[in-house]
N, C-alpha and C positions, 0 to 999 in steps of 0.2 A: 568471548569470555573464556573458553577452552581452552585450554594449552596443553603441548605434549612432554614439554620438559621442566623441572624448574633448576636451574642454574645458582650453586653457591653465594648468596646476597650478605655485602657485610653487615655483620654484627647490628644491630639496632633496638631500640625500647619497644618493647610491644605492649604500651599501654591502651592500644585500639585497640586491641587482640581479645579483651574479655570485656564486652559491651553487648548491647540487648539488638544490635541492631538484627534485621532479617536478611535472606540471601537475594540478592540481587536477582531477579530471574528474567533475563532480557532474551535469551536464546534456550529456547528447550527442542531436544530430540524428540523423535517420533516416540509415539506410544506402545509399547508392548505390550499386549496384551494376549493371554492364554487363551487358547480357545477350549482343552482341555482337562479335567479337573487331575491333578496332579497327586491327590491328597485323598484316603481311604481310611475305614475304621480298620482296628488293627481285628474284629470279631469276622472280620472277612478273608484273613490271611491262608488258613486253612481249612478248604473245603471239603476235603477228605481224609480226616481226623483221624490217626492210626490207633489203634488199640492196645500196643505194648507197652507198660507202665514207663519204659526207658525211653522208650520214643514221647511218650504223651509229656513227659518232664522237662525235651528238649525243647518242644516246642509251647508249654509256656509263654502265654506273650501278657502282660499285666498294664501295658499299653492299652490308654483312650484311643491314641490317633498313631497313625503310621503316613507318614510322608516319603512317597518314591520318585520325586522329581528329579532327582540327582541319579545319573549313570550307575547301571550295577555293576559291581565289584570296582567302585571310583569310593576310595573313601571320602566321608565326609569330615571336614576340619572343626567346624567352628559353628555357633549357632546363637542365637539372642530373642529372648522374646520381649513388646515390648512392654510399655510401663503400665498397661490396663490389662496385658497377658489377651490380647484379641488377636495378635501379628506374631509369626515365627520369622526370622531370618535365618538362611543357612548357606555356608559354602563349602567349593569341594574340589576333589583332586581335576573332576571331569573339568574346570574353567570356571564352572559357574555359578551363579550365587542366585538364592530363589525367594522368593516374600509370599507367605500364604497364611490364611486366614483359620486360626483353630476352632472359630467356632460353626464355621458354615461349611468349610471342608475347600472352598475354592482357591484354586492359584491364581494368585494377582499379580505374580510378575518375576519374569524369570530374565537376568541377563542378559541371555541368549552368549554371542558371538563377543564380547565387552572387553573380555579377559581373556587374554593369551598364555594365563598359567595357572595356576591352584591359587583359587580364592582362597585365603586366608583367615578375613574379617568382614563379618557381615554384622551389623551392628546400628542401633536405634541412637540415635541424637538424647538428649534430652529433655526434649517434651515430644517425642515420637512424630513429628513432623515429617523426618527424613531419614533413609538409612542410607550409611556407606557401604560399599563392598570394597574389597582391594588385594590383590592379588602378589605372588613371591615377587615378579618382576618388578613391580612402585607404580602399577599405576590403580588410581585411587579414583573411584567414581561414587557422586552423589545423586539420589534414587529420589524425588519429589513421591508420598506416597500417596497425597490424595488424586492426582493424574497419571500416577507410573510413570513419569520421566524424567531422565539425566539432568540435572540443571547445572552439573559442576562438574570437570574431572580434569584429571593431572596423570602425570609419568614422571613419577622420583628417578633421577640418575644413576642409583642402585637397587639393588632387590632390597624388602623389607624384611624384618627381624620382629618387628614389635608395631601395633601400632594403638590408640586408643583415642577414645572422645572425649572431650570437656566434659565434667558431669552440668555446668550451667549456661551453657554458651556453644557454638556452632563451631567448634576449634578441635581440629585433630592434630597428634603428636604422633611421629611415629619415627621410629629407629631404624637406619640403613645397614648394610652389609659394612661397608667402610666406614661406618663410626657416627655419621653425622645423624644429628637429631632435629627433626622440621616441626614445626610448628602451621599449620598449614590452616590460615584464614579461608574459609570455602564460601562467604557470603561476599567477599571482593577478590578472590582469585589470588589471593596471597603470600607466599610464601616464605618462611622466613628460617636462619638456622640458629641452633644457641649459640650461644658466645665461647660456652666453655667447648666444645668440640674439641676431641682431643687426639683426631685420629685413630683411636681403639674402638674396635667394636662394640656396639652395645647390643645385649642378646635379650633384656627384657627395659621394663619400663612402666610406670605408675605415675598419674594422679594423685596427690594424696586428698583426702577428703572436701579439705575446705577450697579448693580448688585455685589455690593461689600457687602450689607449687608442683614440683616434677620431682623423682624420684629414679635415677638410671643405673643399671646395674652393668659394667664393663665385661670385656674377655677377660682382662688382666687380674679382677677382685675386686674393682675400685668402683664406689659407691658414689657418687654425686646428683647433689639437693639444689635444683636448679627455683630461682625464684621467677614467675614467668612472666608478672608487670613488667618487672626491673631487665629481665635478662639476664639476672646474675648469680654468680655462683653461691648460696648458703652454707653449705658446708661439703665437704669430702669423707669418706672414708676409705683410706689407702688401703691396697693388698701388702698381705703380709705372710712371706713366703714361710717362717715357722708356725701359723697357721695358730695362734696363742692371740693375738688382736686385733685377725682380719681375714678375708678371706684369701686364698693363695693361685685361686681358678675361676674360671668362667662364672658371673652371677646368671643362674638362670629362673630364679623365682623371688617377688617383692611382695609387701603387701603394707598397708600402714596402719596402726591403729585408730581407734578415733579420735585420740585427743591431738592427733597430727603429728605427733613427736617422737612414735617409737617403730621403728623398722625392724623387720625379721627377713631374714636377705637366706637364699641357699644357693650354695654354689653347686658348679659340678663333677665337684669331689666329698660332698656329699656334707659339706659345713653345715649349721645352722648357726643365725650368727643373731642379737636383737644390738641395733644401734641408736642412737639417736638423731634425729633430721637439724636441730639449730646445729649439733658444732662436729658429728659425726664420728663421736665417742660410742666406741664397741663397748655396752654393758657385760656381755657374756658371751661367750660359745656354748650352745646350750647344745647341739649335738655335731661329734666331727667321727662319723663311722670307717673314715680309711682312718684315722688317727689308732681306731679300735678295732683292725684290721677284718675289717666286714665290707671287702674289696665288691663284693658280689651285692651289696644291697645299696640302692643309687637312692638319693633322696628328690623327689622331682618337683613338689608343691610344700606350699607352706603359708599359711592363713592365718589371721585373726577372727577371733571370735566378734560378734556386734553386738553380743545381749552385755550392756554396760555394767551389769550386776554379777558377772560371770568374768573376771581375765583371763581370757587363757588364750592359746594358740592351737593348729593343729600341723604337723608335717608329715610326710607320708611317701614310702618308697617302693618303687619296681625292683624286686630280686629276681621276676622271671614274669612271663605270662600269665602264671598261676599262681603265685603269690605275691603279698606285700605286706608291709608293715606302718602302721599309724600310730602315732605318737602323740598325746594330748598332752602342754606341757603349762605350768603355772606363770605365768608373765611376771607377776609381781614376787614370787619368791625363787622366780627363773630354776624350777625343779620340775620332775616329768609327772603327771598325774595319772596317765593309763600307756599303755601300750598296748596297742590290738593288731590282731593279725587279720589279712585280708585274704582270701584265695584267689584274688587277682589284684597282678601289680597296681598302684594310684595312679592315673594319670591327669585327674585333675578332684579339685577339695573345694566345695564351695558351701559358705554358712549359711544359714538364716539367722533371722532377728534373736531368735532364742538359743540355747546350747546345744545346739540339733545343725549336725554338720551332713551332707552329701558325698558321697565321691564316686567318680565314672572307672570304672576297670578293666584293662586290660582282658580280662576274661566274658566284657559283655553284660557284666551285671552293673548296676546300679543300686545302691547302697545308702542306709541311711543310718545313724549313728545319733547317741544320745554323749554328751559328751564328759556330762557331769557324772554318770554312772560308770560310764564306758566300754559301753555295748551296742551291740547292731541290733537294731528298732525292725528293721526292714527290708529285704532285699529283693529288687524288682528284676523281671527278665521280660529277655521276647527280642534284642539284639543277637543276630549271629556273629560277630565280630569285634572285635576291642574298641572299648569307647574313648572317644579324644575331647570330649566338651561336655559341658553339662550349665544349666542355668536355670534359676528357679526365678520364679514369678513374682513381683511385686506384693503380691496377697500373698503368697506361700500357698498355694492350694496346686502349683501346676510344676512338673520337671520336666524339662526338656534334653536328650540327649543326641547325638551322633555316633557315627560311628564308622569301622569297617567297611560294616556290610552296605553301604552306601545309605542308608536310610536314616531321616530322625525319629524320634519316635518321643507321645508327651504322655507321661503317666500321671495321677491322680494324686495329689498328698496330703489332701486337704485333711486326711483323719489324723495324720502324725501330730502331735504337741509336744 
C-alpha cells in the first residue's frame, strides 16, 4: 500500500474523493513507542530561582505544560491540538514530529528516523483518529493513534509549500514548489492533481468552510477557487500589476469567511485585498502599505473573525523582531476599526468563537486581544525565542504555542471571555 513517489495523473472527477469511507489498513509498521516521558510542568523549569527583579521578569513562565521532545536550539514549526484538546501534535527543524498527551504528561509517539527534513505539518484529521506529519521535501506520513502506527505514506515529486486536511473526510491537499496542487486520497493510496495546474507556484492554500471547495493563492497574485467534486475551476482572480484590482506579488495568506463567499488574500508586498469566491471580483484593497510607502512594515497574516454577530477581519505585520502592527478592519463597510501596536512582530493571528483574537510573536510573547474594544486582554510568557504557531483548543480553555527555543508550551485561557 506504501509508495515512494506519486507521478503526475491526468486530470479526473474526484467524486470518491469526499465519502465516509475508512482507511484501508492492510499493512501497518512497527510500533513506536517511548519509553521516556518527554513532557514536564513548566513549575519545574527553574530550580534555582534568581532574585533580581530583571531576571525574575525574564524568566516568567505562565505555561501549564512545557514540552522538550524536540532537539534544543532546533526550532519548532507547527503544532495542533486535537478536537477534545487531550493530544498535542508538534513538528520541527530537528526531522521530527511528536504526539503527546496534555493531560497525563506522557509521550506517545515520536517519529523518530521518518523524515529526512523539517517537518512542517503535524496535524489531527477530523475526528482525531489520525494525525499526519510531512516534511519540506513531500513526503507525507499517516500516524494511526490508537496503536502509534504509519498506516499510510507517500513522497511528493517536489518539496511542499502548503499543505492541509479536509475538515470532513480523510483528504489532504497540499501545494508543491513547482506549482502543482495534490489532492491526496490516504484511505486507498491515492493521488490525484487539479486540473487547473498552471505551472506557477503556489505559496499558500485553504479549505473553505463548507468543504466543497479550494482556495489557492499563486507566486504571480493570482487567486484561484477550485471546486473539488467536479475538479474544476470556480472562479480566478487575476494579478494586477497597478495593484488598484489585484494583487501584483506572491499570495502568502488566505482565509474565508463563513458564509463561503468572501476572501481576504495578502500578498508579499504587503496588499490586503477582500474578494469574492463564485466569480472572483476584488470588492476592495483595504490595505496596500508599499503603495503608502512603509517599505519596512510586511503584512504576514490575515483572518476572519467567527463570532457571526461581529464582521470583521484582522491583519497584522512584522516591522522588526520587536515590533508590529494589528489592524481590526470592518468587512462590511471595508473601513479600519483599530489599529494596535505589538512589541513583537505577528507571525501568526488565530480567532476564537467570540471577538477575542490571539497572535504568536516574534519577541516570544503570546498575546490576546479583544477586538471590539481594541486592546490587549493579555500577555503570556515563559518562551525564549520567537513564536511560529499557535492554536487554540476546541473548548477555548487551552493555547498552544511553539517556538525558537525548541519547545511548545500550553497555557490556560479558560478566564479570557
Amino acid at each position: 500500500m506504501m509508495q515512494d513517489r506519486c507521478a503526475p495523473q491526468s486530470p479526473s472527477k474526484v467524486e470518491d474523493l469526499v465519502d465516509n469511507e475508512m482507511i484501508v489498513e492492510d499493512d501497518i509498521e512497527e510500533v513506536i513507542d517511548l519509553n521516556d516521558p518527554i513532557f514536564e510542568s513548566s513549575s519545574d523549569e527553574n530550580e534555582n530561582p534568581q532574585t533580581e527583579d530583571l531576571i525574575q521578569e525574564d524568566n516568567v513562565d505562565d505555561a501549564i505544560r512545557v514540552f522538550r521532545g524536540h532537539k534544543s536550539h532546533h526550532t519548532v514549526f507547527c503544532c495542533s491540538l486535537s478536537k477534545n484538546g487531550d493530544l498535542v501534535a508538534t513538528g520541527g527543524e530537528d526531522d521530527k514530529g511528536y504526539l503527546w498527551n496534555v493531560n497525563t504528561g506522557e509521550g506517545i509517539l515520536s517519529t523518530n528516523d521518518s523524515h529526512n527534513d523539517s517537518v512542517i505539518f503535524s496535524d489531527f484529521n477530523y475526528n482525531d483518529k489520525y494525525v499526519a506529519t510531512a516534511d519540506m521535501r513531500g513526503k507525507i506520513k499517516l500516524w494511526r493513534i490508537s496503536d502509534k502506527t504509519c498506516v499510510w505514506d507517500i513522497a511528493l515529486m517536489n518539496d511542499i509549500n502548503w499543505i492541509k486536511w479536509h475538515p470532513f473526510s480523510d483528504i489532504l491537499i497540499a501545494g508543491v514548489e513547482t506549482g502543482e496542487v495534490y489532492m491526496l486520497k490516504t484511505r486507498k493510496d491515492d493521488c490525484k492533481i487539479f486540473a487547473q495546474g498552471s505551472g506557477i507556484k503556489s505559496e499558500t492554500g485553504i479549505i473553505l468552510p463548507d468543504g466543497k471547495r479550494a482556495a489557492i493563492g499563486y507566486e504571480n497574485g493570482m487567486i484561484h477557487v477550485i471546486d473539488l467534486k467536479s475538479n474544476t475551476l470556480v472562479s480566478t482572480t487575476p494579478p494586477d500589476q497597478t495593484r488598484l484590482y489585484g494583487h501584483s506579488s506572491t499570495i502568502i495568506a488566505l482565509d474565508c469567511y463563513m458564509d463561503n463567499n468572501l476572501l481576504i488574500s495578502v500578498s508579499v508586498e504587503s496588499q490586503t485585498i477582500l474578494s469574492t469566491v463564485h466569480n472572483g471580483k476584488v470588492i476592495c484593497v483595504l490595505q496596500d502599505l508599499n503603495r503608502r510607502g512603509n517599505n519596512d512594515d510586511h503584512v504576514e497574516v490575515a483572518a476572519f473573525c467567527k463570532d457571526p454577530t461581529f464582521p470583521a477581519a484582522a491583519s497584522a505585520t512584522v516591522t522588526s523582531e520587536t515590533y508590529g502592527k494589528i489592524y481590526i478592519w470592518d468587512i462590511f463597510k471595508q473601513s479600519l476599526r483599530h489599529e494596535l501596536d505589538q512589541e513583537g512582530g505577528v507571525s501568526k493571528l488565530v480567532w476564537t468563537m467570540a471577538s477575542i483574537f490571539f497572535t504568536a510573536g516574534l519577541d516570544g510573547k503570546l498575546r490576546c486581544f479583544d477586538a471590539k474594544v481594541g486592546n490587549c486582554l493579555r500577555v503570556f510568557s515563559g518562551h525564549k525565542g520567537a513564536l511560529y504557531d499557535v492554536c487554540i483548543s476546541s473548548d477555548e480553555k487551552k493555547a498552544l504555542t511553539v517556538s525558537d527555543d525548541g519547545t511548545a508550551r500550553l497555557f490556560d485561557i479558560s478566564s479570557i471571555h
